[in-house]
C-alpha positions as CSV (number, residue, x, y, z in Angstrom):
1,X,0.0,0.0,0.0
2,X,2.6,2.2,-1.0
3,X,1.9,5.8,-3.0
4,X,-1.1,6.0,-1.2
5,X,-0.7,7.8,1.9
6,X,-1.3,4.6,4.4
7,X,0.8,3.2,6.7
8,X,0.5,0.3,8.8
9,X,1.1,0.7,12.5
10,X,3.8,-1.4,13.6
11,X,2.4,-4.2,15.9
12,X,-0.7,-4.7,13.6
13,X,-1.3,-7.7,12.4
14,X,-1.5,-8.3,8.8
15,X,-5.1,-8.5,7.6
16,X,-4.7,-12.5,6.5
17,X,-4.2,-13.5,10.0
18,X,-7.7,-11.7,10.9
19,X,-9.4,-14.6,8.5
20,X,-7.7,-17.2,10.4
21,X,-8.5,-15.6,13.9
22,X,-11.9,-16.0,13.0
23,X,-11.9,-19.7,11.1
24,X,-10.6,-20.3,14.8
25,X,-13.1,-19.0,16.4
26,X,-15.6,-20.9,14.6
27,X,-13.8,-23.9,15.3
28,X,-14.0,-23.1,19.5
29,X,-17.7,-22.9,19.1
30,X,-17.8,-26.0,17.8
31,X,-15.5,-27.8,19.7
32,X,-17.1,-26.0,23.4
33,X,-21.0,-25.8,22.3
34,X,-21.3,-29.5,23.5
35,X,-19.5,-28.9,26.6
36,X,-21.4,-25.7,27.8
37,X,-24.6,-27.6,27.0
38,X,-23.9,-30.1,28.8
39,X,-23.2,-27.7,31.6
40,X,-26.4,-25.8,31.1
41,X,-28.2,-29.1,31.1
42,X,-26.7,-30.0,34.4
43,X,-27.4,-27.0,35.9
44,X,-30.9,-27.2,35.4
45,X,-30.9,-30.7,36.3
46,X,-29.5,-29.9,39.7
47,X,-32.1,-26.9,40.1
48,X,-35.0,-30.0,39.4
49,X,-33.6,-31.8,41.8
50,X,-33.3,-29.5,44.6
51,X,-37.1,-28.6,43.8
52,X,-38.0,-31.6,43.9
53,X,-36.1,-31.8,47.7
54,X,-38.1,-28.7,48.5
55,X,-41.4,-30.3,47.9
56,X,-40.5,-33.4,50.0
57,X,-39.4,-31.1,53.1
58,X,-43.1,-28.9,52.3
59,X,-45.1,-32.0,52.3
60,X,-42.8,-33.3,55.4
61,X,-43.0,-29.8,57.4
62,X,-46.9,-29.7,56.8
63,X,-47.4,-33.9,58.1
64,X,-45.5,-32.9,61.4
65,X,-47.5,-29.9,61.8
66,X,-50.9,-31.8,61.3
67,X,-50.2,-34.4,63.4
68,X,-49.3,-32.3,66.0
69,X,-52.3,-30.8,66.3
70,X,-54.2,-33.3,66.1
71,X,-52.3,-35.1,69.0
72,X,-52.3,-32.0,71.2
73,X,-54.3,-32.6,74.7
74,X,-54.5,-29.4,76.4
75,X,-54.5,-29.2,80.0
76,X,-52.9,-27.9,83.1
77,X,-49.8,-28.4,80.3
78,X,-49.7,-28.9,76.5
79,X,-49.2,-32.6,76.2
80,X,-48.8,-35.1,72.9
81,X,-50.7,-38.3,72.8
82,X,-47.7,-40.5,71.2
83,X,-49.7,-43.4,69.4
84,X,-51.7,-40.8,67.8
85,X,-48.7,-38.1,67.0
86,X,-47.1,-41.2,64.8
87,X,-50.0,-42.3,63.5
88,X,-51.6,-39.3,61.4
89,X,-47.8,-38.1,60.9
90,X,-47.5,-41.4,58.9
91,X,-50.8,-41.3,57.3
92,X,-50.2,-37.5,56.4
93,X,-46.8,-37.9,55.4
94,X,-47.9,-40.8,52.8
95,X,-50.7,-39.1,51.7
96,X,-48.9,-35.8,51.1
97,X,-45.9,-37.7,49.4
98,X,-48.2,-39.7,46.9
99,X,-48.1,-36.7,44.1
100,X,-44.4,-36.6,44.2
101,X,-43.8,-40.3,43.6
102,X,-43.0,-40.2,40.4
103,X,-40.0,-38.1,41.8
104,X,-38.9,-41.1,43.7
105,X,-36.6,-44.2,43.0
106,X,-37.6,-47.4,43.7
107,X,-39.4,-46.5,46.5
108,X,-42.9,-45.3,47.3
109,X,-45.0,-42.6,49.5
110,X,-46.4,-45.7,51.7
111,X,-42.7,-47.0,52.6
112,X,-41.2,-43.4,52.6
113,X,-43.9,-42.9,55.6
114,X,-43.5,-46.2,57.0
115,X,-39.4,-46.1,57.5
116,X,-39.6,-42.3,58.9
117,X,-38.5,-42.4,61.8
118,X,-40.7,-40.7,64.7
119,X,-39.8,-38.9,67.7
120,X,-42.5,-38.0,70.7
121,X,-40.5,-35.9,73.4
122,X,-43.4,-35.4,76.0
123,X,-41.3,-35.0,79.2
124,X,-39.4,-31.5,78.8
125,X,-36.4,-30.8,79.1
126,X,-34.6,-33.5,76.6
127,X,-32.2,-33.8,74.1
128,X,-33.0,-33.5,70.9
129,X,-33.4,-37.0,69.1
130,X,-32.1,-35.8,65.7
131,X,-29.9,-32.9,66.2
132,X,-27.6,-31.2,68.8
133,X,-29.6,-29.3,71.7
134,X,-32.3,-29.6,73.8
135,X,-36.4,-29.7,73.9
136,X,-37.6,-27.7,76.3
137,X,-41.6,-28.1,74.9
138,X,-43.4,-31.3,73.9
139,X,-42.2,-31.8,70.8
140,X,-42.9,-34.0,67.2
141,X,-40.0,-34.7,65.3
142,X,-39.7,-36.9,61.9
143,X,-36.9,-38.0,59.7
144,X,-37.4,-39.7,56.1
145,X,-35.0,-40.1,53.5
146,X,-35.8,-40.2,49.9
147,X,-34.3,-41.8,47.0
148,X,-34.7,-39.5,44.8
149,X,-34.2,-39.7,40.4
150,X,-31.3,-37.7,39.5
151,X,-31.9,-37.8,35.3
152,X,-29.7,-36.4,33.2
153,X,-26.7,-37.0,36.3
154,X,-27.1,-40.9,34.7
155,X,-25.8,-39.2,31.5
156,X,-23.0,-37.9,32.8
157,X,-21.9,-41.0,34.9
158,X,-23.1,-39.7,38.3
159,X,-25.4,-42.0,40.3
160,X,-28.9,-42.4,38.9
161,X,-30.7,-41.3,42.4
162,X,-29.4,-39.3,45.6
163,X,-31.1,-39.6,48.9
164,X,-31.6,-37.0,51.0
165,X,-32.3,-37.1,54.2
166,X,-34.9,-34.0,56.2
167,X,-35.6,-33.5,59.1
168,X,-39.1,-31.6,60.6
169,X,-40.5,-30.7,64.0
170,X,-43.2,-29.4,65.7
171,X,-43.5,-28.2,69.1
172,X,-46.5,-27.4,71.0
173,X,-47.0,-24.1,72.6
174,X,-48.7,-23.1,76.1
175,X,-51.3,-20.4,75.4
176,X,-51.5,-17.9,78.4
177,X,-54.9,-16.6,79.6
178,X,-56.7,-14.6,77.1
């Protein structure tokens, strides 16, 4: 480009390497596009899943609540009738888990309910019979765990369910005078 009044800067590349910069970059997106699908994928997978763990501890949280109540005797103090507290928690539980069982691997709402594992504190204070502390009020606490389908994680040579494991409680409540 001589005669003609333009110089090239030094330090600029020539304008051939500009075609190949961009025959590489065309080869990057097609090399990566699998990858960061497969990430994208993944990510959504693991967003299912911990939705799915979300419904699981809702339909958990509202079981412990229900049976609760329904076990409360009120009296001089709040009391829980045991037999009952397990029973409706189990009943509840399964029934509240049945929607979500397609969610679940190789297991079902009725044995998810049946292998929880039910605590009735009724003397106060105690320790607390899944976790670190102490009970000071009568208290109903559950634990399940879930098998849960895990999907596209198969895909990528993760296991093909995770369990997770939740924890609920309900304590009763004196009520003063009114």
């Amino acid at each position: 480009m001589k005669g003609r009044g333009v110089t090239r800067r030094s330090g600029s590349p020539p304008r051939r390497c500009h075609r190949r910069a961009r025959g590489s970059s065309v080869l990057y997106v097609i090399v990566l596009s699998p990858v960061l699908l497969l990430g994208i994928a993944l990510a959504t997978e693991a967003g299912g899943l911990q939705m799915q763990k979300e419904r699981v501890r809702s339909a958990l949280d509202a079981a412990v609540v229900v049976a609760a109540a329904s076990a409360s005797r009120a009296g001089a103090a709040a009391r829980l009738d045991t037999a009952r507290a397990e029973a409706v928690m189990r009943a509840v539980l399964r029934d509240n888990l049945a929607p979500l069982q397609s969610a679940f691997a190789g297991a079902t709402a009725q044995t998810i309910a049946q292998d929880a594992d039910v605590a009735v504190v009724t003397d106060v204070p105690a320790p607390d019979p899944f976790g670190n502390g102490t009970l000071r009020r009568p208290t109903l606490e559950v634990r399940v765990r879930v098998p849960l389908r895990t999907g596209l994680f198969t895909a990528a040579g993760l296991a093909p369910s995770v369990t997770v494991t939740l924890v609920a409680s309900a304590g009763l409540r004196e009520a003063g005078p009114t």
